[in-house]
C-alpha positions in Angstrom: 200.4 92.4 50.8 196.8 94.1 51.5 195.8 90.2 52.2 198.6 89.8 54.7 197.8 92.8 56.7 194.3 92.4 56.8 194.8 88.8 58.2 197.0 90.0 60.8 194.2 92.6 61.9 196.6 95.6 60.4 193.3 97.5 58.9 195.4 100.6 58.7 198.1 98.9 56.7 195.5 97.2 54.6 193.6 99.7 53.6 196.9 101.3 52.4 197.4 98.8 49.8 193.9 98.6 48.6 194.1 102.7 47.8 197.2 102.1 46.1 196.1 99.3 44.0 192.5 101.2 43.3 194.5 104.4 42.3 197.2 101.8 39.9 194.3 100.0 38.3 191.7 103.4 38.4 190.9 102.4 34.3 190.4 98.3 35.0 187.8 96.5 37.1 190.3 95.7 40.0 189.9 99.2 41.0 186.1 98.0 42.2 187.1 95.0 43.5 189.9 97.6 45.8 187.3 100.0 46.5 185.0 97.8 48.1 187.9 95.9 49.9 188.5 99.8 51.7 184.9 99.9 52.4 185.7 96.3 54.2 188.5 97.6 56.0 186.5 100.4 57.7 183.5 97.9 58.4 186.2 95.6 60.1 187.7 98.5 62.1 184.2 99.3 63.1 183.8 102.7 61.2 180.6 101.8 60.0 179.2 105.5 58.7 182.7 105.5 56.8 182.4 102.1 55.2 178.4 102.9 54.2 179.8 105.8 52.0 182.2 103.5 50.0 179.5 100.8 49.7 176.9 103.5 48.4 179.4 105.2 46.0 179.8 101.3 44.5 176.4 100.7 44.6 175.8 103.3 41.7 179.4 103.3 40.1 180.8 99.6 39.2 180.8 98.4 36.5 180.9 94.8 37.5 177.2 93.6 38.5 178.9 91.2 40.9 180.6 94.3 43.0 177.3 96.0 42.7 175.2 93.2 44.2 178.4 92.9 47.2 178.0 96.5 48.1 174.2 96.6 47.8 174.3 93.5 51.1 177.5 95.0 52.7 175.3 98.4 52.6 172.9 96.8 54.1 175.1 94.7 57.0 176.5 98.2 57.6 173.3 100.0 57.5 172.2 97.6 60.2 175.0 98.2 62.2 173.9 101.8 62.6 170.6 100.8 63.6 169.2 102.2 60.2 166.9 99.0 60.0 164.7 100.3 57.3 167.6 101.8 55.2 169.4 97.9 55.8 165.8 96.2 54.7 166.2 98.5 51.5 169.5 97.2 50.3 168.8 93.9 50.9 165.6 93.7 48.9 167.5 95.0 46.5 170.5 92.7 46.5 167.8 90.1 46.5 166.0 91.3 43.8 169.3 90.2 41.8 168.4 86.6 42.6 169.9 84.3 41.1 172.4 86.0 39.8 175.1 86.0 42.7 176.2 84.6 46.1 175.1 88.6 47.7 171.4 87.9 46.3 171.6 84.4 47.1 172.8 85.9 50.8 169.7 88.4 50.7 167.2 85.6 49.8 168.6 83.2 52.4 168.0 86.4 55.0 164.5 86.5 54.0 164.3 89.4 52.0 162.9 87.3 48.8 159.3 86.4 48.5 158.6 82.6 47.3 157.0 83.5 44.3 160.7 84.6 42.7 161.6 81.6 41.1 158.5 81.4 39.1 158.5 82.1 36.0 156.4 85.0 34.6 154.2 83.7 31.5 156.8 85.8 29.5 159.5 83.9 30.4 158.1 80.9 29.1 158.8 79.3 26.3 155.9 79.2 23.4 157.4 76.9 20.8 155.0 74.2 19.4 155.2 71.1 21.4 155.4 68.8 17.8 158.9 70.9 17.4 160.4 69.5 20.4 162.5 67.2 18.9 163.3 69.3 15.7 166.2 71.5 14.7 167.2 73.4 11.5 170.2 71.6 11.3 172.1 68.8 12.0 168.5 66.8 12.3 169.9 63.4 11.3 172.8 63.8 14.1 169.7 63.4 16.0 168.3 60.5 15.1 171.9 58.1 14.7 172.7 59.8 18.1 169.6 57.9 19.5 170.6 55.0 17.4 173.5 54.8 18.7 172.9 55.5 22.5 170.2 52.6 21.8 172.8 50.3 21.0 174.8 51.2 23.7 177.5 53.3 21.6 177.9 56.7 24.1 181.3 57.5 22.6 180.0 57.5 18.8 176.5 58.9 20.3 178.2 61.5 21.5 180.1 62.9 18.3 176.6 62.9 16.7 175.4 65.2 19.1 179.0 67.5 19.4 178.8 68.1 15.5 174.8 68.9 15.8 175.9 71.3 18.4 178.7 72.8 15.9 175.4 73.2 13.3 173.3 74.9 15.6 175.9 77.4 17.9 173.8 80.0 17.3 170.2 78.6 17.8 168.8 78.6 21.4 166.0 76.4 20.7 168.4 74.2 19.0 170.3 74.2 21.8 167.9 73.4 24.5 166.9 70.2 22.0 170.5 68.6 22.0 171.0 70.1 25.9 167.5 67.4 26.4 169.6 64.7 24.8 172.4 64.6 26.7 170.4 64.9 30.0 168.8 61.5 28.6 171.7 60.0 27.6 173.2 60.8 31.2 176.0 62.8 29.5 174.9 65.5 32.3 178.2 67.8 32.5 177.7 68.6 28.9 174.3 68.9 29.8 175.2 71.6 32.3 177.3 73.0 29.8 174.9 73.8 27.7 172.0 74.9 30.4 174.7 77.0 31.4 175.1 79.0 27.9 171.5 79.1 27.4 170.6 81.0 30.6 173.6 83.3 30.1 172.6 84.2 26.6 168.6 84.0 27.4 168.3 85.1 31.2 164.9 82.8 31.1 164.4 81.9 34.8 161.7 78.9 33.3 165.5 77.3 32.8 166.8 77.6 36.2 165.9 74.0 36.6 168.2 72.9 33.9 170.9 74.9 35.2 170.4 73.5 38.9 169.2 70.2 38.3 168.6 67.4 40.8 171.1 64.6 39.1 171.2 61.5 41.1 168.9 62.5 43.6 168.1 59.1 45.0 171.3 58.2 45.5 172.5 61.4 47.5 169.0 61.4 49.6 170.0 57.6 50.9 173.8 58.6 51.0 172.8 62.0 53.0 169.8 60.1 55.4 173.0 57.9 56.2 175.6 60.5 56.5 173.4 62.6 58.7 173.9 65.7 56.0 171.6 67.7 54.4 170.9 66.2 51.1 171.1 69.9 49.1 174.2 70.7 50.7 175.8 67.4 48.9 174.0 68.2 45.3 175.2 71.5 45.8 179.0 70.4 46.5 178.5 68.2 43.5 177.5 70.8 41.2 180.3 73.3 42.6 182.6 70.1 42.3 182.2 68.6 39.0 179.5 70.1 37.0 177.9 66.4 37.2 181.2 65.0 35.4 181.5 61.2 37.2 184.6 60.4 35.5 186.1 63.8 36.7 189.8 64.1 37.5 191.3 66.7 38.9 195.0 68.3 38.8 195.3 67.6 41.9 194.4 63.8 41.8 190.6 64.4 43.1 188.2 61.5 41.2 185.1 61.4 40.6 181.4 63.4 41.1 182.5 64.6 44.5 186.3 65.1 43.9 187.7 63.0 46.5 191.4 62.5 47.6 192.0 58.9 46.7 194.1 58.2 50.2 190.8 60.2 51.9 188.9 58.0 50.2 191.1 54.5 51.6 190.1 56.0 54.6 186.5 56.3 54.4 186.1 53.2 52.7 187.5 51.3 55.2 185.7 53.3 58.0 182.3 52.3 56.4 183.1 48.4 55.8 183.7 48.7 51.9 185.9 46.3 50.7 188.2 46.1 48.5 188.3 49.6 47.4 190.1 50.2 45.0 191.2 54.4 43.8 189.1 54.2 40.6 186.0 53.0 42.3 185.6 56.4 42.7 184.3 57.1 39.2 181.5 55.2 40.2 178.9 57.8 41.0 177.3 55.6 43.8 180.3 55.3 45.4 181.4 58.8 44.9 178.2 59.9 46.5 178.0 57.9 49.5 182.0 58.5 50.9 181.5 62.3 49.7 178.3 62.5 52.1 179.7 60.9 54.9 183.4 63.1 54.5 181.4 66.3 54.1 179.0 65.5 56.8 182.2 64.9 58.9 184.0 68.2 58.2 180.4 70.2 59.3 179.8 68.0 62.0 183.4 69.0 63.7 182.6 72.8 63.4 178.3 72.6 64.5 178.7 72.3 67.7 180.4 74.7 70.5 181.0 78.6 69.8 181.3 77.8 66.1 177.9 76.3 65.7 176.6 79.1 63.1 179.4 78.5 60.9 179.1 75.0 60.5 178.0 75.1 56.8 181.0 77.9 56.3 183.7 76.1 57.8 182.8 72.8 56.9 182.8 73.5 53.5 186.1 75.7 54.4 187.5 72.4 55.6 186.0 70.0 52.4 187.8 72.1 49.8 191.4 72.9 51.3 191.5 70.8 54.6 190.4 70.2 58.3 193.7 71.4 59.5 193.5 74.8 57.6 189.9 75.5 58.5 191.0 74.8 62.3 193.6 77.4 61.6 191.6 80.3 60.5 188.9 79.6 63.0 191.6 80.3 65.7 192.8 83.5 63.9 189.3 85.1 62.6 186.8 86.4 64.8 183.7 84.3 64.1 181.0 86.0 65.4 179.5 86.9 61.8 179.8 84.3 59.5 179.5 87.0 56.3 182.4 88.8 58.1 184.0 85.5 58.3 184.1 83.9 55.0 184.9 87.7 53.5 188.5 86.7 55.7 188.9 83.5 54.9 192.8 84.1 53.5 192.7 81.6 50.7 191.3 83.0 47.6 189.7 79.9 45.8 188.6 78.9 48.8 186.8 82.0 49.7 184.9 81.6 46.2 184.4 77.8 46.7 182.2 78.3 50.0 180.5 81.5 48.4 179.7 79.3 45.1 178.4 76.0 47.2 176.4 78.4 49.6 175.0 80.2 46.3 174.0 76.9 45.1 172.6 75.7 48.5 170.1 78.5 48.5 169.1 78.3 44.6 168.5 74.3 44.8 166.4 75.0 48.4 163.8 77.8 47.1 163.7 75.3 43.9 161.7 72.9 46.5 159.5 75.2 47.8 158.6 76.2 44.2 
């Protein structure tokens, strides 16, 4: 209901709802996510020195480090609003400093508020295990070495169970993990690679592993697919990531194959608009194939929303449009003011949607300060 009314511009009637639900869940965590939703509502309605205080109060009392980091930037976007341009500078330095924890610091670093030097990794962030032990674990050591035997010989599925049970051994063990995480980068089993870069920053917070947990997979083939498609190379690894951890044989629920997770009668259509023949739906799985009609679809879905009174959206909406269709995107740009793209994709009415763009855009930023590390 507090969705409804705040996509039909009733910020009164929205802002109802959100101080019911925050006073109904006052104990939980959705009393934040409320909270800052009323803060929203006055920055919406244009109360900006009403929505700073709610953004401040959140800013020092969630509990979720998420909510925090969205009220440190909306703080800021208010605080500008105000003309408070030093105060705005403040929070977003601070949001930033968060970096890369969520899409707010990602937002912050993408406004300039980062230095280049954050992605480096202090000397005490790096690891100082003995080179000679790279290849060594406490357990589960001759899983190892018939996993290689076996990827040698071409066996990935028995490889593979070599490496799963040393991973059982050795749940506990970082170092461990980051040894069998190597493995299946070099076997190309690179969504369980992901998988496991993914636990180890979680548990270890080491930013000398950022490049594991952002990695560049198949980076020549999305830099000739992107040249092509007349997209932005980073914006397609980061769709990929967001899209399927990496997984080439990925199915969805929904039907979606493959790295990029496209529509098998989206994908007909491509493949005949680029001259491949015949196409058949499981070519898909093939990541070479994935890559190149994924580049062209997404580069399709910006293109239509770069140009005209929508140009500074074009990454927003087009990724609006890649995840839940042209015709929806169209839609919302004809019922949500535009001006602001942060305002924007804070309305954008479909929840996974909303964190789809927010996760691809957080990507987007962390894979493009990588290269200019």
């Amino acid at each position: 209901a507090a969705k409804a009314a705040e996509r039909s511009d009733r910020f009164d009637a929205a802002e109802k709802y959100y101080r019911r639900l925050a006073e109904d869940y006052s104990q939980s965590d959705r009393r934040d996510e409320a909270g800052w939703n009323i803060g929203f509502m006055f920055y919406c309605r244009k109360e900006y020195k009403k929505a700073l205080v709610v953004f401040q109060r959140l800013t020092q009392m969630a509990r979720e480090p998420h909510i925090v980091d969205q009220s440190l930037f909306w703080a800021g976007k208010t605080s500008e609003q105000l003309g408070r341009l030093d105060r705005a500078r403040s929070y977003y330095q601070r949001t930033a400093q968060g970096f890369p924890r969520s899409y707010y610091s990602a937002r912050a670093v993408a406004l300039g508020h980062l230095d280049e030097q954050s992605l480096k990794p202090r000397p005490s962030m790096l690891l100082r295990s003995d080179p000679a032990a790279k290849n060594q674990i406490a357990h589960g050591g001759e899983n190892l070495q018939r996993a290689d035997a076996l990827h040698q010989l071409g066996l990935e599925d028995l490889a593979r169970r070599e490496l799963d049970h040393a991973e059982r051994l050795n749940r506990n063990d970082l170092n461990a993990m980051r040894v069998i995480r190597d493995r299946y980068e070099i076997f190309g089993m690179l969504d369980r690679a992901m998988r496991l870069s993914t636990r180890i920053f979680v548990e270890d917070g080491r930013r000398s592993e950022i490049h594991h947990l952002y990695p560049n997979y198949y980076w020549d083939q999305i830099v000739q697919a992107a040249v092509e498609a007349e997209i932005d190379p980073y914006l397609v690894l980061s769709v990929i990531r967001q899209e399927s951890s990496f997984k080439e044989d990925a199915v969805s629920r929904a039907g979606a194959l493959g790295l990029m997770q496209i529509m098998p009668q989206t994908a007909q259509i491509l493949a005949r608009n680029l001259g491949l023949r015949r196409f058949q739906h499981q070519t898909l799985l093939d990541p070479a194939v994935s890559i190149l009609l994924g580049s062209h679809y997404l580069s399709d879905q910006v293109r239509q929303f770069a140009e005209g009174p929508t140009q500074e959206l074009g990454f927003e909406l087009g990724l609006a449009a890649y995840n839940a269709g042209p015709h929806n995107a169209r839609r919302w740009v004809e019922r949500i003011p535009y001006e602001d793209p942060d305002t924007f994709v804070e309305r954008i009415p479909f929840r996974e949607t909303r964190k789809y763009v927010k996760l691809v855009l957080k990507n987007y930023t962390i894979y493009k300060a990588l290269s200019d590390v």
